[in-house]
NUVEXVEX-752294 format. One record per atom (N, C-alpha, C): chain; atom name; x, y, z. Coordinates in steps of 0.001 Angstrom, whole numbers, padded with zeros to 6 digits. Layout:
<recs>
+-------+------+---------+---------+---------+
: kette : atom :      px :      py :      pz :
+-------+------+---------+---------+---------+
:     A :   CA :       X :       Y :       Z :
...
+-------+------+---------+---------+---------+
</recs>
This chain:
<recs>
+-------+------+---------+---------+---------+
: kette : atom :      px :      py :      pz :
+-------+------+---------+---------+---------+
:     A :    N :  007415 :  029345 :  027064 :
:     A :   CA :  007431 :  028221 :  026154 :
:     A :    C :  007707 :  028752 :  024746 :
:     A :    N :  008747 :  027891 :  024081 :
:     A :   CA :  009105 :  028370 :  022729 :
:     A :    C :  008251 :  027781 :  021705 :
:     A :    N :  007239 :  029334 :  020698 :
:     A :   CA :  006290 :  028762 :  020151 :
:     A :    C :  007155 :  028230 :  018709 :
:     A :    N :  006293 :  027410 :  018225 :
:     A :   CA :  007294 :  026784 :  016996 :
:     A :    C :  006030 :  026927 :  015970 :
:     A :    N :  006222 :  027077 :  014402 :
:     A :   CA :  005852 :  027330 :  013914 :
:     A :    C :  006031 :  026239 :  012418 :
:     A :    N :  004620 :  025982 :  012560 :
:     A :   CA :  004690 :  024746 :  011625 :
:     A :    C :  004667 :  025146 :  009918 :
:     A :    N :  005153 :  024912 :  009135 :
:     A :   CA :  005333 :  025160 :  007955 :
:     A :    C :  005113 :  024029 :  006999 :
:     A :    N :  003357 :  023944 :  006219 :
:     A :   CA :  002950 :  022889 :  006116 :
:     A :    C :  002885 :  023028 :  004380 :
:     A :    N :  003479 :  021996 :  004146 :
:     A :   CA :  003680 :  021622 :  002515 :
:     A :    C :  002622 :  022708 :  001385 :
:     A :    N :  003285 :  023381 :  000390 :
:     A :   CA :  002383 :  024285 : -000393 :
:     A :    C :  001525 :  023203 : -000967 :
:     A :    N :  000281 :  023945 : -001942 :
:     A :   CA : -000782 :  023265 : -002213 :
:     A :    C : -000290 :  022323 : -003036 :
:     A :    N :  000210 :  022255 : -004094 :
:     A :   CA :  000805 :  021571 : -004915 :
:     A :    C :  001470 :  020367 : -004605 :
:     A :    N :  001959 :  020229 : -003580 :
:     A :   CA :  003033 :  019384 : -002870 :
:     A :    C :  001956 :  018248 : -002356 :
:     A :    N :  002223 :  016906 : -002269 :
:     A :   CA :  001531 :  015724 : -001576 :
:     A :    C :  002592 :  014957 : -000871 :
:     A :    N :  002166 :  014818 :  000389 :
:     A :   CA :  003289 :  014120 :  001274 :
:     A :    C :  003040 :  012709 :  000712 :
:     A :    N :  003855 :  011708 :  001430 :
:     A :   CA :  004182 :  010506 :  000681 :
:     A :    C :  002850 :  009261 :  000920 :
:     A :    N :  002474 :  009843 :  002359 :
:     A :   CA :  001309 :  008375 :  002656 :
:     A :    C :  000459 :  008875 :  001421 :
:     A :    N : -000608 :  010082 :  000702 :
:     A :   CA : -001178 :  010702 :  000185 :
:     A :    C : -000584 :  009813 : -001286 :
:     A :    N :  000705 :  010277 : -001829 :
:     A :   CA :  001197 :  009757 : -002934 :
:     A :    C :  000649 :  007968 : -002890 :
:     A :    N :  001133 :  007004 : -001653 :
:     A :   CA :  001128 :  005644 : -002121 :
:     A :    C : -000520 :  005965 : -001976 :
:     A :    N : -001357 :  006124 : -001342 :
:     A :   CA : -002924 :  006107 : -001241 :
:     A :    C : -003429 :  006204 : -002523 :
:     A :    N : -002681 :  007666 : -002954 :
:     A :   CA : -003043 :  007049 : -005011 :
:     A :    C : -002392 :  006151 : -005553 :
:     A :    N : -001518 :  005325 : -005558 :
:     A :   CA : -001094 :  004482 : -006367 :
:     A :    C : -001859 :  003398 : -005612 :
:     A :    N : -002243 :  002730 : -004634 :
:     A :   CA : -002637 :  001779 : -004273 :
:     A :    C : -003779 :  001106 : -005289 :
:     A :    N : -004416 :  001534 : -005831 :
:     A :   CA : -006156 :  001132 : -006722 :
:     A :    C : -005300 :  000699 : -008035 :
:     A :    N : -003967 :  001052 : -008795 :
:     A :   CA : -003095 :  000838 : -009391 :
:     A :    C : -002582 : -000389 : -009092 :
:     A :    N : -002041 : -000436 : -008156 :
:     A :   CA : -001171 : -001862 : -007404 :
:     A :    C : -002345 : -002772 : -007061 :
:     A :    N : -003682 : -002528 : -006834 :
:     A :   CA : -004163 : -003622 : -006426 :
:     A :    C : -004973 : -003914 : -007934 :
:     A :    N : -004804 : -003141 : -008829 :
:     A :   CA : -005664 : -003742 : -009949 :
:     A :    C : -004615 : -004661 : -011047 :
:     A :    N : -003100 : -004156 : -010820 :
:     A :   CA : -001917 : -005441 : -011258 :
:     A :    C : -001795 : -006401 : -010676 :
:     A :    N : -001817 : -006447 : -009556 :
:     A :   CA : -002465 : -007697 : -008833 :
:     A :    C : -003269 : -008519 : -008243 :
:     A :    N : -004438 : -008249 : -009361 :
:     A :   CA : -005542 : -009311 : -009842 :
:     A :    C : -005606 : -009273 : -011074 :
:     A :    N : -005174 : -008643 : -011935 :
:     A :   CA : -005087 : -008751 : -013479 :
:     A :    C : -003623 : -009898 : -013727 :
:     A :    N : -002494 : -009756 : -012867 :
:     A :   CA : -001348 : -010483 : -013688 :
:     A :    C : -002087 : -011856 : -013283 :
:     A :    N : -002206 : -012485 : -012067 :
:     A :   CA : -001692 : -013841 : -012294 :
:     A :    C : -003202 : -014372 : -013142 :
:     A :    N : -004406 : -013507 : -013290 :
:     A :   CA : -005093 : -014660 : -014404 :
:     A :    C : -004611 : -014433 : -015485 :
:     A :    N : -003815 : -013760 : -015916 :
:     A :   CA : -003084 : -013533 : -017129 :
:     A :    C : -002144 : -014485 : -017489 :
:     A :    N : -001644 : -014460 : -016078 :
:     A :   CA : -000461 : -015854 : -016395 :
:     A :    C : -001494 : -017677 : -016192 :
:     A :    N : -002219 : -017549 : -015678 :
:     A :   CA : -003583 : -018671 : -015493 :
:     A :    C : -003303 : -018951 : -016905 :
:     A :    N : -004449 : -017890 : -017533 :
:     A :   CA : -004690 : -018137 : -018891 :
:     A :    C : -003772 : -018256 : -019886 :
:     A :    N : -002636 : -017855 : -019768 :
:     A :   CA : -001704 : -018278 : -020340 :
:     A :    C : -001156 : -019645 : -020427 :
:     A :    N : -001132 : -020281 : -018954 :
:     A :   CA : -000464 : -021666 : -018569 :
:     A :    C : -002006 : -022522 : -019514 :
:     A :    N : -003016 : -021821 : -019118 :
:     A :   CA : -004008 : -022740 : -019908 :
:     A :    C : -003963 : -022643 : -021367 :
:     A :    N : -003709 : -022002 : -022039 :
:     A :   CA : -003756 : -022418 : -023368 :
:     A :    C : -002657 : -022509 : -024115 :
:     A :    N : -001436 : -022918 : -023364 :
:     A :   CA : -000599 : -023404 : -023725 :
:     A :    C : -000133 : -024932 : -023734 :
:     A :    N : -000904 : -025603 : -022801 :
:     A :   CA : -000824 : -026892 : -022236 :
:     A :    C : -001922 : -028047 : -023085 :
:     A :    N : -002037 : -029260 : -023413 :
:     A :   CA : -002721 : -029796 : -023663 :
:     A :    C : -003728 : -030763 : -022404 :
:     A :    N : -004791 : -030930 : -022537 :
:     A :   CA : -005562 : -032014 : -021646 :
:     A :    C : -004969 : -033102 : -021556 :
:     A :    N : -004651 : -033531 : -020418 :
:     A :   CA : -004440 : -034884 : -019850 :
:     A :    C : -004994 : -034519 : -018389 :
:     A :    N : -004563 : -036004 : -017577 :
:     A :   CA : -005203 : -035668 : -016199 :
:     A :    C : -003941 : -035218 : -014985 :
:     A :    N : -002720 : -035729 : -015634 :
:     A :   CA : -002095 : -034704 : -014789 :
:     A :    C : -001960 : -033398 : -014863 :
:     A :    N : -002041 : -032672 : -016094 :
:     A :   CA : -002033 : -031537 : -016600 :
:     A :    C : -003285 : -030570 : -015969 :
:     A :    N : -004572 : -031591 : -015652 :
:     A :   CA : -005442 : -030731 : -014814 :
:     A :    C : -005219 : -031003 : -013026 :
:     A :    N : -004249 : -031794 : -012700 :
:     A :   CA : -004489 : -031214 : -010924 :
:     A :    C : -003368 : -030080 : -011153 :
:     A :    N : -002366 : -029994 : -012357 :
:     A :   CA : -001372 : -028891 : -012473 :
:     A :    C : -002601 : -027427 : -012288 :
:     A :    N : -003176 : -027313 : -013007 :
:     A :   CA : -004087 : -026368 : -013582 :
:     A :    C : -004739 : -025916 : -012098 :
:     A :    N : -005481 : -027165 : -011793 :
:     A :   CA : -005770 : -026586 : -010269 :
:     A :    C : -005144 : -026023 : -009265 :
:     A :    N : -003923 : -026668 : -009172 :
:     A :   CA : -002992 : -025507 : -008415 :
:     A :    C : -002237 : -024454 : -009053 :
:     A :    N : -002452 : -024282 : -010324 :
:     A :   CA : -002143 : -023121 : -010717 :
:     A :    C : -003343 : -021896 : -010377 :
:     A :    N : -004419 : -022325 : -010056 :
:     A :   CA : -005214 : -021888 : -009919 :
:     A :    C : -005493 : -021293 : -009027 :
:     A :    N : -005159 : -022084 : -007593 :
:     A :   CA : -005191 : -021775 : -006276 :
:     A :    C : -004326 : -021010 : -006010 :
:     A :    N : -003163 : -021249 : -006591 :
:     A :   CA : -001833 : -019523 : -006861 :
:     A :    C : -002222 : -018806 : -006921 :
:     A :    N : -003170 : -018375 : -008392 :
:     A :   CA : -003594 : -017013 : -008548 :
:     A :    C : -004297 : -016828 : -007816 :
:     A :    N : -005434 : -017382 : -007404 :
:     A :   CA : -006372 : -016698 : -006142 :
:     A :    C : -005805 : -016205 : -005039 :
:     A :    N : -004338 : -017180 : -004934 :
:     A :   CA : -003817 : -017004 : -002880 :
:     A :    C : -002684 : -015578 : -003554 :
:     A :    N : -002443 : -015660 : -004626 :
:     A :   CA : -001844 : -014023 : -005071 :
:     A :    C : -002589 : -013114 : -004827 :
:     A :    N : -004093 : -012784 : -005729 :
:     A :   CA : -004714 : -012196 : -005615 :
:     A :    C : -005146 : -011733 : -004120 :
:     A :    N : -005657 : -012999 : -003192 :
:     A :   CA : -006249 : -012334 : -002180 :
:     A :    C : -004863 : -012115 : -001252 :
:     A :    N : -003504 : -012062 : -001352 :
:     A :   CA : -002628 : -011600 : -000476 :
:     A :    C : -002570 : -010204 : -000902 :
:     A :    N : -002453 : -009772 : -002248 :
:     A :   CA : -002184 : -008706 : -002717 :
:     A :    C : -003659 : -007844 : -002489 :
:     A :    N : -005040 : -008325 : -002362 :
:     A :   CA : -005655 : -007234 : -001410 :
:     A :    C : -005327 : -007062 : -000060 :
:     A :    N : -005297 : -008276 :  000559 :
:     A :   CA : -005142 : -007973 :  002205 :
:     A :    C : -003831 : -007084 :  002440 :
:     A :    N : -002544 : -006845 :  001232 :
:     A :   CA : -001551 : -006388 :  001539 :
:     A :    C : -001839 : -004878 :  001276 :
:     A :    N : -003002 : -004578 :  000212 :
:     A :   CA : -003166 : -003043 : -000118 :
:     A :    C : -003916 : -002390 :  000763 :
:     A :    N : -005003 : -003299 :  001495 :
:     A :   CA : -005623 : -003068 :  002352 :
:     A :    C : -005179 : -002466 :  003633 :
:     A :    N : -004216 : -002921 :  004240 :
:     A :   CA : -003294 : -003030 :  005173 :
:     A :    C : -002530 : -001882 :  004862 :
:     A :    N : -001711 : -001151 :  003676 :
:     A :   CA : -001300 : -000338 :  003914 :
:     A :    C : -002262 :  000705 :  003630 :
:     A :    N : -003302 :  000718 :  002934 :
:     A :   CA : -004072 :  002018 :  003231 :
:     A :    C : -004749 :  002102 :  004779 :
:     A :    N : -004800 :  001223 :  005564 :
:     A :   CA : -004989 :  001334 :  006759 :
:     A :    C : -003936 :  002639 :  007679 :
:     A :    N : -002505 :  001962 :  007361 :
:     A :   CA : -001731 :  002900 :  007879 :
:     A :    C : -001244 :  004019 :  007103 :
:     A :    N : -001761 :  004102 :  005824 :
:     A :   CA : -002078 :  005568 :  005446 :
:     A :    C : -002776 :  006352 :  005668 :
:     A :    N : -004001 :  005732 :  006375 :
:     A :   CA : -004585 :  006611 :  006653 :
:     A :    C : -004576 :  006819 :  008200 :
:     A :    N : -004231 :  005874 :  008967 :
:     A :   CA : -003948 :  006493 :  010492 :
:     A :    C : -002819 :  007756 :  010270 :
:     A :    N : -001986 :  007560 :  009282 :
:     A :   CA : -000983 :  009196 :  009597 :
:     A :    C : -001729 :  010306 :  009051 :
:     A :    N : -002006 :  010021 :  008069 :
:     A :   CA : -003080 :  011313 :  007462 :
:     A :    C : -004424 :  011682 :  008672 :
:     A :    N : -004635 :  010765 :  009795 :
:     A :   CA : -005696 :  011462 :  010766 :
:     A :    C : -004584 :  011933 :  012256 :
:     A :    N : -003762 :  011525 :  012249 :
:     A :   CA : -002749 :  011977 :  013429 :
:     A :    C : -001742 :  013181 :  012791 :
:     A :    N : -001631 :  013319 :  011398 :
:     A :   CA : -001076 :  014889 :  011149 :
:     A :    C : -001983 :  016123 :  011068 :
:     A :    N : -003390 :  015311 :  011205 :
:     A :   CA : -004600 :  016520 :  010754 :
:     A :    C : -004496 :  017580 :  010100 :
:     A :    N : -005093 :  018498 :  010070 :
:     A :   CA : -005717 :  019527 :  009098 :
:     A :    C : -003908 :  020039 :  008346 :
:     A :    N : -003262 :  020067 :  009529 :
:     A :   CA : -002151 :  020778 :  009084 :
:     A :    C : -000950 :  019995 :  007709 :
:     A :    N : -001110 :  019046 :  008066 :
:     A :   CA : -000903 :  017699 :  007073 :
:     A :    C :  000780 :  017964 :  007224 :
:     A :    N :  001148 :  017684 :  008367 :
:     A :   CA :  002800 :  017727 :  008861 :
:     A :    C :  002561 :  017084 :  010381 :
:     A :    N :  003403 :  016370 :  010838 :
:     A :   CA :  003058 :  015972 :  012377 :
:     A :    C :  003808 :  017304 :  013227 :
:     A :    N :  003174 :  017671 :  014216 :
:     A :   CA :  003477 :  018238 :  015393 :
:     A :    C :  004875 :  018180 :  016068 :
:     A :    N :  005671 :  019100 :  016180 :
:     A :   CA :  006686 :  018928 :  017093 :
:     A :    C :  006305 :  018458 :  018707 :
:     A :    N :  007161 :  017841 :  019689 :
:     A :   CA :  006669 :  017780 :  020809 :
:     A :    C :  008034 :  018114 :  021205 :
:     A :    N :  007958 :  019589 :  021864 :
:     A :   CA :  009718 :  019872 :  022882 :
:     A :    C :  009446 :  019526 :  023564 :
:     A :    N :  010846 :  018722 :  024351 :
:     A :   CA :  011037 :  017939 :  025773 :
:     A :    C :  011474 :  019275 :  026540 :
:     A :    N :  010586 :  019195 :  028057 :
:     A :   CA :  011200 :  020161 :  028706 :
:     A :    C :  012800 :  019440 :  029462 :
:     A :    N :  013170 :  018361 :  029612 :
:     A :   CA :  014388 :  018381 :  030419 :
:     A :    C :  015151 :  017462 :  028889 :
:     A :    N :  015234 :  017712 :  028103 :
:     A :   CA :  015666 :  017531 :  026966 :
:     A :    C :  017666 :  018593 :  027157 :
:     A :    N :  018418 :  017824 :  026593 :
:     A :   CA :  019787 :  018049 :  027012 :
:     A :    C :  020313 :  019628 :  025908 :
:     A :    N :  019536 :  019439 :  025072 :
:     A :   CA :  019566 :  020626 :  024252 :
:     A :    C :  018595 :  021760 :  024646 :
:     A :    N :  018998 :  023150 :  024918 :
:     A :   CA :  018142 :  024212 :  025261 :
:     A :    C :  017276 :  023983 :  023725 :
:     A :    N :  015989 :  024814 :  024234 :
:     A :   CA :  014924 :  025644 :  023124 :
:     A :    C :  015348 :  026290 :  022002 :
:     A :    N :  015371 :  026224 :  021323 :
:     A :   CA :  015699 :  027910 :  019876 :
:     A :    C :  014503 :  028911 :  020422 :
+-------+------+---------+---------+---------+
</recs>
């Protein structure tokens, strides 16, 4: 059997699930900061009347259904950041698997 020899990123180096895993706390804190930003914006730009508040209310329900998509969406990918980071383990590169009846010989 041809041993293969894994050659796993120097210390310095961060593979990519690792990279978005840090930006994620980033991405999920712009998206709960923009849309009450834009909330509060639509609100104190507008004057009171009563159509102006069922507007307000569904402006409202926007930002929340933003907000909670944009956790369930950060959530979700640190999920599958972190299933690759436990299936490349310690070595932090995935595993070759040679096919034995594979049409190309071994190196």
């Amino acid at each position: 059997m041809a041993e293969t020899l894994l050659h796993s990123p120097r210390q310095g180096e961060q593979s990519f699930e690792r990279q978005v895993l840090r930006l994620l706390p980033a991405f999920n804190l712009v998206g709960a900061i923009a849309p009450l930003v834009v909330y509060c914006a639509f609100v104190l730009a507008i004057d009171a009347s009563e159509h102006v508040a069922d507007m307000l209310g569904i402006a409202l329900y926007m930002a929340v259904g933003f907000m909670v998509a944009t956790w369930f969406s950060t959530f979700a990918i640190a999920i599958v950041c972190f299933i690759v980071i436990m299936m490349k383990g310690p070595a932090r590169i995935a595993d070759p698997y040679p096919l034995q009846d594979s049409e190309r010989p071994l190196r």
